[in-house]
N, CA, C and O of each residue as an XYZ file, in Angstrom:
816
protein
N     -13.628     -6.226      2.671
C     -12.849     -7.109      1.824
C     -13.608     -7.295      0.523
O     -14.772     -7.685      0.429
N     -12.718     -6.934     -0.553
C     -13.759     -7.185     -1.718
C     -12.591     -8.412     -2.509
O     -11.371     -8.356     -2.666
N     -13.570     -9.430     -2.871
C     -12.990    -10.612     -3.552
C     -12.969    -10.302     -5.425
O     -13.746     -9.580     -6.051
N     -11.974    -11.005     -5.889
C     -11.482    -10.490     -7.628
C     -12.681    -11.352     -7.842
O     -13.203    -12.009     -6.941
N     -13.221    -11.308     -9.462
C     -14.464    -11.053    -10.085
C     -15.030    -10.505    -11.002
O     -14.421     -9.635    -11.624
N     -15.886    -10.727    -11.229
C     -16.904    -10.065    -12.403
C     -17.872     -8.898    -11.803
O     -18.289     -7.789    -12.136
N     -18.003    -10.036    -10.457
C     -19.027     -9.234     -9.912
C     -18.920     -8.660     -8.319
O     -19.840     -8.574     -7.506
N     -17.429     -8.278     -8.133
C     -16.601     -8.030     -6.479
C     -17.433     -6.970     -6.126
O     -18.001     -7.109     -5.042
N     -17.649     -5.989     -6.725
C     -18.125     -4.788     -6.157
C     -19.793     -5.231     -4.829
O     -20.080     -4.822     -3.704
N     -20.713     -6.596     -6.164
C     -21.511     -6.604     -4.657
C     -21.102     -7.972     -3.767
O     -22.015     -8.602     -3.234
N     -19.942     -8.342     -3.644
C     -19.729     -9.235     -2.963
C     -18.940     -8.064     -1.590
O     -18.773     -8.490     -0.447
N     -18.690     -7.145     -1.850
C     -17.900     -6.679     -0.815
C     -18.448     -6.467      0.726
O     -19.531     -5.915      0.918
N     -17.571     -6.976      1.888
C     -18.324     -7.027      3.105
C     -17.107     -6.304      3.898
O     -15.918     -6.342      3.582
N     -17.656     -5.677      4.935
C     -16.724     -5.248      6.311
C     -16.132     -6.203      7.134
O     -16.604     -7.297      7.446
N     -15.345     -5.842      7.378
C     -14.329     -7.233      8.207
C     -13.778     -6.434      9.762
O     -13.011     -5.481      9.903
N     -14.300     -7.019     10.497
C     -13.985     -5.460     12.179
C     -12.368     -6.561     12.326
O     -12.331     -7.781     12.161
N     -11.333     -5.756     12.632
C     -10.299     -6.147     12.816
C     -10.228     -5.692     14.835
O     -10.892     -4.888     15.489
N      -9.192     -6.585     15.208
C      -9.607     -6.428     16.679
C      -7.933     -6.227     17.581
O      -7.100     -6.907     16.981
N      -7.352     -5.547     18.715
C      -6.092     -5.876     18.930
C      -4.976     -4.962     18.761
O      -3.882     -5.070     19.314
N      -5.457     -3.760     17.690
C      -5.008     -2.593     16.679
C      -4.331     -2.066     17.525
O      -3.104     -1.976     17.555
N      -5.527     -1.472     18.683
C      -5.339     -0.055     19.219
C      -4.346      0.359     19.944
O      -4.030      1.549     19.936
N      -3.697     -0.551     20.683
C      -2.854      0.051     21.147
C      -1.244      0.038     19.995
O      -0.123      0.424     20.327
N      -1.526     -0.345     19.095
C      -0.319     -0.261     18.053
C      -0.333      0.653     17.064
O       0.117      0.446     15.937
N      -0.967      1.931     17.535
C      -1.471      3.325     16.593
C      -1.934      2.523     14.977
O      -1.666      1.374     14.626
N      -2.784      3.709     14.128
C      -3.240      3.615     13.465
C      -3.064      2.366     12.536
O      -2.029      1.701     12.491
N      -4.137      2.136     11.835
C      -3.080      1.064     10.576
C      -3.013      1.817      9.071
O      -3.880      2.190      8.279
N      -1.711      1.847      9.078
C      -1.011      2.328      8.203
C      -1.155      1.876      6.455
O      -1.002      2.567      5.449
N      -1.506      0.450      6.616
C      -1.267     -0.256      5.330
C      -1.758     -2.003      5.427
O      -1.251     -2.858      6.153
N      -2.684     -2.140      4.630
C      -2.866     -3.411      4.498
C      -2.532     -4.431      3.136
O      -2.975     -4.195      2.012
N      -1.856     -5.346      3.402
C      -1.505     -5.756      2.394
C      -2.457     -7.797      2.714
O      -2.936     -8.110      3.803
N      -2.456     -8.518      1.769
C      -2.945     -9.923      1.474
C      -2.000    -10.533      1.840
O      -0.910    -10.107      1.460
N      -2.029    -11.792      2.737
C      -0.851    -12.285      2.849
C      -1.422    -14.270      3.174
O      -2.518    -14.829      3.123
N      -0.488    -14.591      3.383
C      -1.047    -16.020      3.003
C      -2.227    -16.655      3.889
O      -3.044    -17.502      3.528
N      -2.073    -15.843      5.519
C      -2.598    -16.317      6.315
C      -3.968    -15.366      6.907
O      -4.757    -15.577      7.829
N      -3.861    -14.433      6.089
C      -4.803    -13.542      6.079
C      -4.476    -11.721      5.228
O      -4.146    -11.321      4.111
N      -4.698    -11.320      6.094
C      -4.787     -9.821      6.289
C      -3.291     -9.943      7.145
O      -3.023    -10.676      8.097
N      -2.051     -8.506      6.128
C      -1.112     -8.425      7.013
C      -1.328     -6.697      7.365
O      -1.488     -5.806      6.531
N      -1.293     -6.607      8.338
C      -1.499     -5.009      8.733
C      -0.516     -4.491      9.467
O       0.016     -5.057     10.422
N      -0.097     -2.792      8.804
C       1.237     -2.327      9.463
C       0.722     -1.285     10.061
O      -0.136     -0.579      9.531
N       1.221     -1.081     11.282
C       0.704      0.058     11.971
C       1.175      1.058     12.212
O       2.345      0.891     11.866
N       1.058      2.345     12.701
C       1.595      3.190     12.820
C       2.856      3.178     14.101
O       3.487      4.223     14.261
N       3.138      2.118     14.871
C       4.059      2.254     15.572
C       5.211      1.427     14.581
O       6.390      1.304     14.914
N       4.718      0.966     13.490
C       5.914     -0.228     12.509
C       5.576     -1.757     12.879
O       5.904     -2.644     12.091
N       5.051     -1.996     13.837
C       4.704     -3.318     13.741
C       3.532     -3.870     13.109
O       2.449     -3.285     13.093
N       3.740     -4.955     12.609
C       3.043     -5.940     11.703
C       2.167     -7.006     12.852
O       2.627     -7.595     13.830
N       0.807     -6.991     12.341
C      -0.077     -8.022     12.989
C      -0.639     -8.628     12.086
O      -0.788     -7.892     11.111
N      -0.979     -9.507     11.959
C      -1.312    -10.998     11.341
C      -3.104    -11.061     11.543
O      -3.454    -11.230     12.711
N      -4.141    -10.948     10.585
C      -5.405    -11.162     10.613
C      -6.033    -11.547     10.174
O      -6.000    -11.196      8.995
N      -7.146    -12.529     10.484
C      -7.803    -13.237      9.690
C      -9.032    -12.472      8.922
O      -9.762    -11.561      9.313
N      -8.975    -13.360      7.374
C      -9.883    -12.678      6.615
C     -11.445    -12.418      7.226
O     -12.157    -11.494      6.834
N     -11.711    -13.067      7.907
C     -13.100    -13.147      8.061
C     -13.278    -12.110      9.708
O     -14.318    -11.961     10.349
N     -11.664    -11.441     10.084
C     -12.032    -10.577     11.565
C     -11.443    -11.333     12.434
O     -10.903    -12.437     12.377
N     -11.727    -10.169     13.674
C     -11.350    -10.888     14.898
C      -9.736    -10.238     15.274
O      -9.036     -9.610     14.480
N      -9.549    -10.422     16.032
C      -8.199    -10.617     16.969
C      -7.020    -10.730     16.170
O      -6.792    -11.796     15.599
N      -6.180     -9.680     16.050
C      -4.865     -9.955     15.304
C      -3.721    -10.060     16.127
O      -3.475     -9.293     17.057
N      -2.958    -11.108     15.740
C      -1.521    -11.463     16.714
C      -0.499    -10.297     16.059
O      -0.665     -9.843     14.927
N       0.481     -9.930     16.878
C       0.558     -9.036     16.579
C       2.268    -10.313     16.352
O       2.482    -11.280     17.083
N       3.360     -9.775     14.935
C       4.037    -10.406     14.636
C       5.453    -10.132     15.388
O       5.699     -8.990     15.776
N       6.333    -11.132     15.580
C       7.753    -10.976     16.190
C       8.559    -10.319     16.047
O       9.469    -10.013     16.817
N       8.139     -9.707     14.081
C       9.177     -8.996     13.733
C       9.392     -7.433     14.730
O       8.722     -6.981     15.659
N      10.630     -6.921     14.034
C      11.165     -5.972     14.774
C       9.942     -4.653     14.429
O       8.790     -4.972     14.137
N      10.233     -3.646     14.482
C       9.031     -2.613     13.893
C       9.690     -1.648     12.574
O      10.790     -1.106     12.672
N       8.788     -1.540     11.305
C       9.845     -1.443     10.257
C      10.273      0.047     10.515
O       9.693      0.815     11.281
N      11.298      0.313      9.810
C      11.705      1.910      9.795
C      10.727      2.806      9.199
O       9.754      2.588      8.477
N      11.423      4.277      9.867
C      10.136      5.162      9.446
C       9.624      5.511     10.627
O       9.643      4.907     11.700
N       8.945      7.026     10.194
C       8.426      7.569     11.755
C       7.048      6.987     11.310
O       6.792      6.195     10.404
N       6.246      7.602     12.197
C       4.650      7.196     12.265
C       3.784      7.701     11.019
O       2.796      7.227     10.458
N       4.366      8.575     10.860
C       3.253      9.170      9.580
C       3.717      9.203      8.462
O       3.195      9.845      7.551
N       5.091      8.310      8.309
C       5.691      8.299      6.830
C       4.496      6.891      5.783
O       3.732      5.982      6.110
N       5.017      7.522      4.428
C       4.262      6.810      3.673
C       4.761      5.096      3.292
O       5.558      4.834      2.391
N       4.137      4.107      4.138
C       4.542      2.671      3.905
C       4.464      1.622      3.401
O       3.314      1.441      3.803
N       4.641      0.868      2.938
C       4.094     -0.410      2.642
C       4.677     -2.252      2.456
O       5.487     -2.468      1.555
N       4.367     -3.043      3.041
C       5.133     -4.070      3.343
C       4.243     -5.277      2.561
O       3.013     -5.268      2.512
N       5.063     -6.266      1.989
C       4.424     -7.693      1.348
C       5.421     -8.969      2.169
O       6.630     -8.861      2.372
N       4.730     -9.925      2.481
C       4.949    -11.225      2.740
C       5.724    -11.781      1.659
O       5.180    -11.824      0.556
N       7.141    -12.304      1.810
C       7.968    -13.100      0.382
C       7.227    -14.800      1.202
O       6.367    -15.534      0.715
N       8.031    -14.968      2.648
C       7.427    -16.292      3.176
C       6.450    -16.207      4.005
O       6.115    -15.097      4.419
N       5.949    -17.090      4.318
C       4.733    -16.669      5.751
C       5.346    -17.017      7.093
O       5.632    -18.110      7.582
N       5.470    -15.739      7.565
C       5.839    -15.502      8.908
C       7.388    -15.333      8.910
O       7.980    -15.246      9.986
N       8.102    -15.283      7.638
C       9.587    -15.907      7.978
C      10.342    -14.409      7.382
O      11.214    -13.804      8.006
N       9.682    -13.914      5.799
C      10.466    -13.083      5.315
C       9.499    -11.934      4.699
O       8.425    -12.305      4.227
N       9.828    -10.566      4.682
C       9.127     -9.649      4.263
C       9.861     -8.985      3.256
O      10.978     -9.479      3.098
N       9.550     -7.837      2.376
C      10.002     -6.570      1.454
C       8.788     -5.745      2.467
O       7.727     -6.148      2.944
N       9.517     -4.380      2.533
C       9.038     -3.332      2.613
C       9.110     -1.787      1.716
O       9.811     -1.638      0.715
N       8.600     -1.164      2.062
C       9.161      0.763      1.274
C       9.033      1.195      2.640
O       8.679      0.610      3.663
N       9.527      2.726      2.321
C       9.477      3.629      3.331
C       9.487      4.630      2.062
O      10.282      4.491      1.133
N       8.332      5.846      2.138
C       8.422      6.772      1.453
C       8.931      8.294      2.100
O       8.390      8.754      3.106
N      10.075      9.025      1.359
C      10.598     10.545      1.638
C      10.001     11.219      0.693
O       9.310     11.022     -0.307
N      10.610     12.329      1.478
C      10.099     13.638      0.999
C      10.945     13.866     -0.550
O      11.860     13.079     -0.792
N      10.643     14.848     -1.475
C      11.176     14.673     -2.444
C      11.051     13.760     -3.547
O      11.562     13.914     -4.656
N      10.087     12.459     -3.034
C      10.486     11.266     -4.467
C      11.023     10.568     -3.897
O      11.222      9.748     -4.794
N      11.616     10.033     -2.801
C      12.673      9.011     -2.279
C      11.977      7.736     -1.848
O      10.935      8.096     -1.300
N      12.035      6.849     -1.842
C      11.824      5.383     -1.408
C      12.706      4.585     -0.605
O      13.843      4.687     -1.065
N      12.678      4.024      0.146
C      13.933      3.318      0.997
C      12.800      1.860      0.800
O      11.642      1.552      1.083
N      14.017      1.267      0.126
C      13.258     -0.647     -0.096
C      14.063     -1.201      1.221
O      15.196     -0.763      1.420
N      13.440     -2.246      2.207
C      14.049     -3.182      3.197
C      13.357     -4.561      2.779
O      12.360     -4.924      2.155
N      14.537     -5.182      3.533
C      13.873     -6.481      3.705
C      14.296     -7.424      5.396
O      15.113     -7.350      6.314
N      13.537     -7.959      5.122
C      13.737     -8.846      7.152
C      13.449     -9.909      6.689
O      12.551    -10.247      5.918
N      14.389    -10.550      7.270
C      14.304    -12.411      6.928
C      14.681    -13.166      8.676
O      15.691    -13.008      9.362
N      13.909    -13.670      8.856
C      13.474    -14.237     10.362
C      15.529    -14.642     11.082
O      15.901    -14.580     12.254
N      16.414    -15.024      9.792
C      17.732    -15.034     10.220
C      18.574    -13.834     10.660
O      19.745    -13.867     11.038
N      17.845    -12.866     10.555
C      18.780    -11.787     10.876
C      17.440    -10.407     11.705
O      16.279    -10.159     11.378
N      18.145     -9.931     12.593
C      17.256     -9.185     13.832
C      17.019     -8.144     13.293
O      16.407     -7.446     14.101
N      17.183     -7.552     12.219
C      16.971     -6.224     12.050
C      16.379     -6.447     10.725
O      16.549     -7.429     10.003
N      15.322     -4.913     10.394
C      15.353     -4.897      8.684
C      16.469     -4.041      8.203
O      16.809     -2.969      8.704
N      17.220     -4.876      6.757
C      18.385     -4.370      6.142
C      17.522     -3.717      4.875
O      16.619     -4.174      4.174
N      18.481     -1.951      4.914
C      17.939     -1.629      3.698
C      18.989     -2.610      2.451
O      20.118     -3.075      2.609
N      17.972     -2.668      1.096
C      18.317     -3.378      0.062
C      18.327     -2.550     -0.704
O      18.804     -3.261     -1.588
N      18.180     -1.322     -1.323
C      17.855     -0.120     -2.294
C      17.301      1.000     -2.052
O      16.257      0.974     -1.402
N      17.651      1.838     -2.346
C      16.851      2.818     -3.111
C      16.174      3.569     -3.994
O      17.052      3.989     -4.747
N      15.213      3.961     -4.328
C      14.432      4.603     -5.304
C      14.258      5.930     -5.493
O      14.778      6.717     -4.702
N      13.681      6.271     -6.313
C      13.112      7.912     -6.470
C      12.678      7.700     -7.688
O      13.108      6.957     -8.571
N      11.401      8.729     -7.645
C      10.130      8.941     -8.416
C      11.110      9.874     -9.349
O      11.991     10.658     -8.997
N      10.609      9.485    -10.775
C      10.841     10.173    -11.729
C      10.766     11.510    -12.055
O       9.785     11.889    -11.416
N      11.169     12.381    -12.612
C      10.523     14.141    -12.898
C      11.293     14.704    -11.746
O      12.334     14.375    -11.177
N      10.315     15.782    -11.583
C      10.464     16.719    -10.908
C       8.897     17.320     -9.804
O       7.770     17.521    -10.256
N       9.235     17.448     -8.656
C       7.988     18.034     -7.958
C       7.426     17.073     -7.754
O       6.889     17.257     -6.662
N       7.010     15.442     -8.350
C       6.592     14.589     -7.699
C       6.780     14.626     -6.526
O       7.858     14.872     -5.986
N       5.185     14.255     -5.703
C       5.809     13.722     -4.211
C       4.613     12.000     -4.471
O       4.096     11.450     -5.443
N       4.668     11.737     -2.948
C       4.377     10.198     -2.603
C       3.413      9.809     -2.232
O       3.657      9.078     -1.272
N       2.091      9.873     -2.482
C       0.942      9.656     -2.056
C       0.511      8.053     -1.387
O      -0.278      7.847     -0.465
N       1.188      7.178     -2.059
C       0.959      5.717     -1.638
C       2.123      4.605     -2.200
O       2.704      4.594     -3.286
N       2.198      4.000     -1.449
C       2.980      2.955     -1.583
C       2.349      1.231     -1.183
O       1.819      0.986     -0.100
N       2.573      0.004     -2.464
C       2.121     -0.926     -2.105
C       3.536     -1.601     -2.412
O       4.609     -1.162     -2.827
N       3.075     -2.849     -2.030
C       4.470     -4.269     -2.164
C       3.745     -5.110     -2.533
O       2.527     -5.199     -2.376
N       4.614     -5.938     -3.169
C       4.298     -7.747     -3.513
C       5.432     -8.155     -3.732
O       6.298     -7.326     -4.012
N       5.765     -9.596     -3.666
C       6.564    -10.326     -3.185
C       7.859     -9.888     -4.355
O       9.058    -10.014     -4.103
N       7.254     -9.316     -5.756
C       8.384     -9.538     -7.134
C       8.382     -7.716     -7.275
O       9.022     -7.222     -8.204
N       7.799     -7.013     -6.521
C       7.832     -5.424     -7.088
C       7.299     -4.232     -5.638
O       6.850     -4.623     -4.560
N       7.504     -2.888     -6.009
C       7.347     -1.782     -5.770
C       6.711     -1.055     -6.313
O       7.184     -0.527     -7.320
N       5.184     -0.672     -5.817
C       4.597      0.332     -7.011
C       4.331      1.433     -6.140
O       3.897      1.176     -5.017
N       4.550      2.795     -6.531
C       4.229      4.161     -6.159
C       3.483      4.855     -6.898
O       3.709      5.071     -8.089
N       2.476      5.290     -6.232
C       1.307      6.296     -6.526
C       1.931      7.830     -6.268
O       1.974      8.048     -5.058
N       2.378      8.843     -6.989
C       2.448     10.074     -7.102
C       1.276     10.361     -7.176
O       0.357      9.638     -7.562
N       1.200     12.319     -6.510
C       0.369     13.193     -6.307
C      -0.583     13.241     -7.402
O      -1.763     13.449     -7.120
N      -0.136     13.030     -8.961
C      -0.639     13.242    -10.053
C      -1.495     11.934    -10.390
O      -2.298     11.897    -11.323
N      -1.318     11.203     -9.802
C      -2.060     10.041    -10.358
C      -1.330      8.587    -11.094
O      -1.744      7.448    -11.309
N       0.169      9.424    -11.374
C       0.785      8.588    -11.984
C       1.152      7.245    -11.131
O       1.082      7.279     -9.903
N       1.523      6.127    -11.785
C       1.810      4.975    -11.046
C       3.664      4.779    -11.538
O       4.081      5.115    -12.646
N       4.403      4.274    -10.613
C       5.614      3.652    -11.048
C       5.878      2.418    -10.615
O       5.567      2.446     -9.425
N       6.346      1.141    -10.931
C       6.550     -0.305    -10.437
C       8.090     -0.052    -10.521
O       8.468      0.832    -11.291
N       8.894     -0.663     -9.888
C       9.772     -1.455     -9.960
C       9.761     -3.045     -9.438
O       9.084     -3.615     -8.582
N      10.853     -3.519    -10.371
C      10.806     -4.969     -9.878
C      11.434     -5.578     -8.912
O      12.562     -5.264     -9.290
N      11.635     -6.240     -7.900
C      12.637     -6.562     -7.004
C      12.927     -7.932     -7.319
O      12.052     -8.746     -7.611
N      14.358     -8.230     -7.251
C      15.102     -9.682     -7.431
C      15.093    -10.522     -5.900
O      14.573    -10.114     -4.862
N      15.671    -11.530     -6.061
C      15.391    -12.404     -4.911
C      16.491    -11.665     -3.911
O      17.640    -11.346     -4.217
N      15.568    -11.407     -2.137
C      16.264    -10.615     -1.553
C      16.291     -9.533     -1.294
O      16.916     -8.922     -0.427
N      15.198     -9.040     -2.484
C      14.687     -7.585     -2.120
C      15.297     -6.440     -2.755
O      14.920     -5.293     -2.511
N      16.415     -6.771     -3.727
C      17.035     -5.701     -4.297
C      16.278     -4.847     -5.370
O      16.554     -5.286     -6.486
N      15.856     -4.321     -5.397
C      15.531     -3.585     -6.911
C      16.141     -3.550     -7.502
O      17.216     -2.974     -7.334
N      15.518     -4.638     -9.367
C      16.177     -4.482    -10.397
C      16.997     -3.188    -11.258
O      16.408     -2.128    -11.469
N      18.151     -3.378    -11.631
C      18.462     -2.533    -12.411
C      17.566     -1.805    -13.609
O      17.110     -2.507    -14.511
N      17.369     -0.596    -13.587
C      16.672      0.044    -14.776
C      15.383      1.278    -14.571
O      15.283      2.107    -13.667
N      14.949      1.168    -15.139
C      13.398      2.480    -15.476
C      12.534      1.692    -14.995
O      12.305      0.518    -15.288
N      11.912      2.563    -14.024
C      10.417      1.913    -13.354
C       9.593      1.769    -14.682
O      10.055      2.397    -15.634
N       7.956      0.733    -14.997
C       7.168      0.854    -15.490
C       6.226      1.893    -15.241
O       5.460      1.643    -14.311
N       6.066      3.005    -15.818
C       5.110      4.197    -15.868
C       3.549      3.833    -16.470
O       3.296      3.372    -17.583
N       2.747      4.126    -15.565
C       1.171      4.075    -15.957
C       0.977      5.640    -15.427
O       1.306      6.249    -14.409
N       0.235      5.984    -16.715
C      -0.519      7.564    -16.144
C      -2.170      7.474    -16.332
O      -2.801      6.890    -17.213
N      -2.656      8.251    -15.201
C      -3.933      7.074    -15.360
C      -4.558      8.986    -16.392
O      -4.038     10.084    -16.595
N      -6.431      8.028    -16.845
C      -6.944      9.031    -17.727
C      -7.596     10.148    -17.346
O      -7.843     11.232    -17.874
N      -7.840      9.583    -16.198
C      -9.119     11.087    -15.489
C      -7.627     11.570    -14.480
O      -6.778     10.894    -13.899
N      -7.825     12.958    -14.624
C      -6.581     13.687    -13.936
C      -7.290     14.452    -12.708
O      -6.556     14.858    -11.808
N      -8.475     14.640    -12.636
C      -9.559     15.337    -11.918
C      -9.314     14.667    -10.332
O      -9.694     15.409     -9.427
N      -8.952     13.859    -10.076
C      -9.690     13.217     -9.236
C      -7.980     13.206     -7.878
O      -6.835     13.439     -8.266
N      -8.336     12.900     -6.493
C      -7.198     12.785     -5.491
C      -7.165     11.527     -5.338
O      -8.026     10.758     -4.912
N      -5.777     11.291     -5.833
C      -5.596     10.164     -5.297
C      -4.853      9.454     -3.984
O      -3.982      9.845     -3.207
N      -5.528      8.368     -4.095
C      -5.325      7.215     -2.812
C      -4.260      6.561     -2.437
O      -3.466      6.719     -1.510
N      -4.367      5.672     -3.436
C      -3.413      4.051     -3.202
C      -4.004      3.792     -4.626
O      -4.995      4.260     -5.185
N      -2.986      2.818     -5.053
C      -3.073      1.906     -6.282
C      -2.581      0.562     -5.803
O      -1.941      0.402     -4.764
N      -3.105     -0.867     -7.065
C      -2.119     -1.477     -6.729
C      -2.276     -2.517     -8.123
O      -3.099     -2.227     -8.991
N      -1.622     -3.443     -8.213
C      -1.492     -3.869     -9.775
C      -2.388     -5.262     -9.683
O      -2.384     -6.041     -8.729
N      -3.045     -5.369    -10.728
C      -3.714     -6.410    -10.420
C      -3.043     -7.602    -11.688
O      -2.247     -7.397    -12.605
N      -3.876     -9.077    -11.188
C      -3.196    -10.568    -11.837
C      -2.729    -10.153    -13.368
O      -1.703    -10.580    -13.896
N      -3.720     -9.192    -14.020
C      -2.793     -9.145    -15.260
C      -2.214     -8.103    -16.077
O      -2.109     -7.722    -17.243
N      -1.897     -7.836    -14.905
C      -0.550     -6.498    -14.636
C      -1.341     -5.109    -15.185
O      -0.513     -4.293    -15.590
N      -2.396     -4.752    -15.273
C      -3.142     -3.567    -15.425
C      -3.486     -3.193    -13.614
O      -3.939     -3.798    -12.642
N      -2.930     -1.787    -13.941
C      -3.348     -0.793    -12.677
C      -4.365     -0.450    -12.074
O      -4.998      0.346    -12.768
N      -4.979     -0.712    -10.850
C      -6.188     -0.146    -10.284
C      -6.100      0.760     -9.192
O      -5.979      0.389     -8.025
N      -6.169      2.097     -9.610
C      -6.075      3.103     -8.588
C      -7.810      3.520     -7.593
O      -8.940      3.528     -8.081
N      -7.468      3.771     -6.360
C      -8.594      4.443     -5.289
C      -8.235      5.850     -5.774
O      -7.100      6.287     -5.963
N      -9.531      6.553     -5.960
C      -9.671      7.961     -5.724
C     -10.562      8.380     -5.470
O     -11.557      7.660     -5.559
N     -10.689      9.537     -5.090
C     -11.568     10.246     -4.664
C     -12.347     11.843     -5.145
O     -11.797     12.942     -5.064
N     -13.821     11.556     -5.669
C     -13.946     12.924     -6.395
C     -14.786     13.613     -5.785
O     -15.547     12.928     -5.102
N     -14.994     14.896     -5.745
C     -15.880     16.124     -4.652
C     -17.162     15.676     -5.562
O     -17.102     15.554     -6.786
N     -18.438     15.429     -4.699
C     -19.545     15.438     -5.872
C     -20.470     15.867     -4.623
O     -20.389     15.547     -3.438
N     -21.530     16.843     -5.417
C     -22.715     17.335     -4.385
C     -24.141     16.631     -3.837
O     -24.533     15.604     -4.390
N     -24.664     17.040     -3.072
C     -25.717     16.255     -2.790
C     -26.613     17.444     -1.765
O     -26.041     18.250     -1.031
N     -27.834     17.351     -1.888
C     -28.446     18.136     -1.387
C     -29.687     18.863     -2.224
O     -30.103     18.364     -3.270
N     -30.110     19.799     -1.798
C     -30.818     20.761     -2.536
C     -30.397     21.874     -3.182
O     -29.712     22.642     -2.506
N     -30.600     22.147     -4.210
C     -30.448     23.388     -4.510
C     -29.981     24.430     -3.633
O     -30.389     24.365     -2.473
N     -29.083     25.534     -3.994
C     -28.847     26.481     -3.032
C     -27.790     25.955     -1.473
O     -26.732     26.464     -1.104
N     -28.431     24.986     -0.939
C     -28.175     24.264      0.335
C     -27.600     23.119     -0.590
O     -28.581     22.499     -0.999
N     -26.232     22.464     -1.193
C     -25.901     21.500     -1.608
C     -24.092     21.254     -0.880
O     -23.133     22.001     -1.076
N     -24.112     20.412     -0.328
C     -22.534     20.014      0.212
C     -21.847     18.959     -0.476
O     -22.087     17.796     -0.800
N     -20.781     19.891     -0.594
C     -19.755     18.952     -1.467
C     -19.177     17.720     -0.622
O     -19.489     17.892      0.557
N     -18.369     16.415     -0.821
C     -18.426     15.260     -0.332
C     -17.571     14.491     -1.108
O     -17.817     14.166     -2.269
N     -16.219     14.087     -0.276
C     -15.502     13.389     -1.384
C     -15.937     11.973     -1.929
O     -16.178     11.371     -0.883
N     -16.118     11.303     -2.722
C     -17.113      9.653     -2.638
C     -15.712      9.146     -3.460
O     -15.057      9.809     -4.265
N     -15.521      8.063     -3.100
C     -14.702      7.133     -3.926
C     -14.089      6.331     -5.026
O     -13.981      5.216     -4.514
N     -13.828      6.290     -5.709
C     -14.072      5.701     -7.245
C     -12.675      4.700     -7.332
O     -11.593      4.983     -6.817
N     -12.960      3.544     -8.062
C     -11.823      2.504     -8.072
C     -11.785      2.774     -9.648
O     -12.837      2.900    -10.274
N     -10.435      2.865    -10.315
C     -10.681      3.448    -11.709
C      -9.666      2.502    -11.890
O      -8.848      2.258    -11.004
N      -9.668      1.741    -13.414
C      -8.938      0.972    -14.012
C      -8.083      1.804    -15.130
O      -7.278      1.219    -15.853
């Protein structure tokens, strides 16, 4: 968990999450009021506290999407109402939302990535938007209205500067500038005998 800052990078600590395993991988973590909300690879959502430990695993239904599609879900209320994505092949996005009054998640929209040949590397949520990370690095937001619809219009486009690098996940920070995860091959070793190694980089 790394906390916002001047100085987050050495505040950052490991947090062992507990409860996971039998709900396949975790797919996506998003901040949520009561902690850590984590989606797993079977679609269900568990509930965790920042500091670790034991996650309850939540009532909701399990969101759409097979196991290895690209996901991502935000808290609108705590415990009551969610937005989600579901990322396709091609550029496609499927927006839902689940509100504790109704048993199922209803899709609310659809999306698709701009251009051509884009595909979907990451997907995040927050309570007012949709942002997608393409293969290239590029970022797209849309906004969502109350309910989960995506606003009418042109996503916001960020193209980030270093093109070198694979990317991760992005996600937008308090004053609306982009922070993408990537990852660059860098060597280590001796001479002759040197192995390449992807290492991480958080790039603004």
């Amino acid at each position: 968990v790394v906390p916002m800052g001047p100085a987050a990078g050495d505040a950052a600590r490991p947090v062992e999450l507990q409860g996971l395993m039998e709900l396949g991988l975790a797919r996506g973590v998003a901040m949520a009021r009561s902690g850590l909300l984590v989606l797993t690879g079977s679609g269900r959502l568990a509930s965790c506290p920042l500091s670790g430990g034991a996650c309850p695993v939540l009532s909701t239904p399990p969101m759409p999407g097979h196991s290895g599609a690209v996901r991502a879900v935000a808290e609108v209320r705590e415990g009551l109402s969610f937005h989600a994505a579901v990322g396709g092949a091609g550029g496609r996005i499927d927006v839902y939302h689940f509100t504790a009054s109704e048993p199922t998640w209803r899709r609310s929209g659809v999306l698709q990535l701009p251009g051509v040949g884009r595909e979907i590397v990451a997907l995040s949520a927050a309570r007012d938007h949709i942002l997608a990370t393409s293969d290239d690095g590029s970022t797209f937001r849309w906004r969502l209205r109350a309910g989960g619809a995506p606003a009418p219009g042109a996503p916001t486009h960020d193209a980030p500067v270093d093109r070198r690098s694979e990317w991760q996940s992005s996600c937008v920070l308090p004053g609306g500038r982009v922070l993408r995860l990537a990852s660059t091959w860098r060597k280590a070793g001796a001479r002759g005998a040197a192995a390449a190694f992807p290492a991480p980089e958080l790039l603004v």
